[in-house]
C-alpha positions in Angstrom: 0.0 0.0 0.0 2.6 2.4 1.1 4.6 1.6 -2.5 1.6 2.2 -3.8 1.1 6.1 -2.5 4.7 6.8 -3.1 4.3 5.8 -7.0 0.9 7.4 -7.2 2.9 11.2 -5.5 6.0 10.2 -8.6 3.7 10.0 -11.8 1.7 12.7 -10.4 4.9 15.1 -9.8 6.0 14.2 -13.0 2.8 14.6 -14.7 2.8 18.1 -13.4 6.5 18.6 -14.4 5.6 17.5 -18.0 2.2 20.1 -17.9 4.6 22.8 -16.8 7.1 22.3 -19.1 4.7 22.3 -21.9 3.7 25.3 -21.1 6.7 26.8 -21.4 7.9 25.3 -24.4 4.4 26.7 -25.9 5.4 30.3 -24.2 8.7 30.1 -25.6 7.8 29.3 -29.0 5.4 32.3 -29.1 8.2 34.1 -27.6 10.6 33.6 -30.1 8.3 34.2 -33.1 7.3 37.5 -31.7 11.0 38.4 -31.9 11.3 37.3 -35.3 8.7 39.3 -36.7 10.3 42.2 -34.8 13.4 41.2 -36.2 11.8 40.9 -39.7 10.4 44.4 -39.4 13.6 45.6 -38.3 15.3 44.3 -40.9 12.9 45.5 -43.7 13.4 49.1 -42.1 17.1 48.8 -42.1 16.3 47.8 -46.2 14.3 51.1 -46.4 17.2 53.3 -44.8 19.6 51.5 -46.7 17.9 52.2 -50.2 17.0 55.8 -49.2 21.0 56.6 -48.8 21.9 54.9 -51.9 19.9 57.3 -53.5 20.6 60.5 -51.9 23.9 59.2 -52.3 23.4 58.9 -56.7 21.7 62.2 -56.6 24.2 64.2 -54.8 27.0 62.4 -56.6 24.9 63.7 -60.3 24.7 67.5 -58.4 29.1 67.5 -58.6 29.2 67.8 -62.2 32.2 68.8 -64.4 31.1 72.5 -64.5 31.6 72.6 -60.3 34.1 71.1 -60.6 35.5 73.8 -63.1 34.2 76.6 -60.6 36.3 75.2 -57.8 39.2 74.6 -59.4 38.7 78.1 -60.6 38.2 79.8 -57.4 40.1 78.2 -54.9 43.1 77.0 -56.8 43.2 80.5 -59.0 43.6 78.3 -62.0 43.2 80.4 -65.4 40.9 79.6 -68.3 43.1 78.9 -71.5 42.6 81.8 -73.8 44.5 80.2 -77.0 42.1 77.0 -77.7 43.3 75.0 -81.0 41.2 73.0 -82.4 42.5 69.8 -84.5 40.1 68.6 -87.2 40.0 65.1 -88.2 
């Protein structure tokens, strides 16, 4: 009788323990999803920002033409314009 109660207090401890840790194999599954759609969102953000420099990147690199260029090198290095241009025909 007495082994009896002692098995009967063992499956139901371990019955519990198996409950509980279903639980929080459920909770951290839902957990971790949660964190990969943050992650995801993150990520499609970081995307966004990424594309948006590329591209003020490109339009400020089309801004620096040759003729700025020109200007600068005109007014801070006190270059000349040529005055004698020759022009070879072909």
């Amino acid at each position: 009788m007495r082994f009896l109660i002692n098995r009967f207090k063992i499956n139901i401890t371990l019955g519990v323990a198996i409950i509980a840790l279903s639980i929080m194999a459920i909770y951290w599954h839902q957990q971790m999803h949660i964190l990969y759609e943050e992650s995801k969102k993150i990520e499609k953000k970081n995307q966004q920002i990424i594309a948006m420099q590329k591209q003020l990147l490109t339009e400020q690199s089309q801004k620096i033409s040759g003729k700025e260029i020109k200007e600068k090198a005109l007014e801070y290095l006190k270059m000349k314009t040529p005055k004698n241009i020759k022009q070879i025909t072909l």
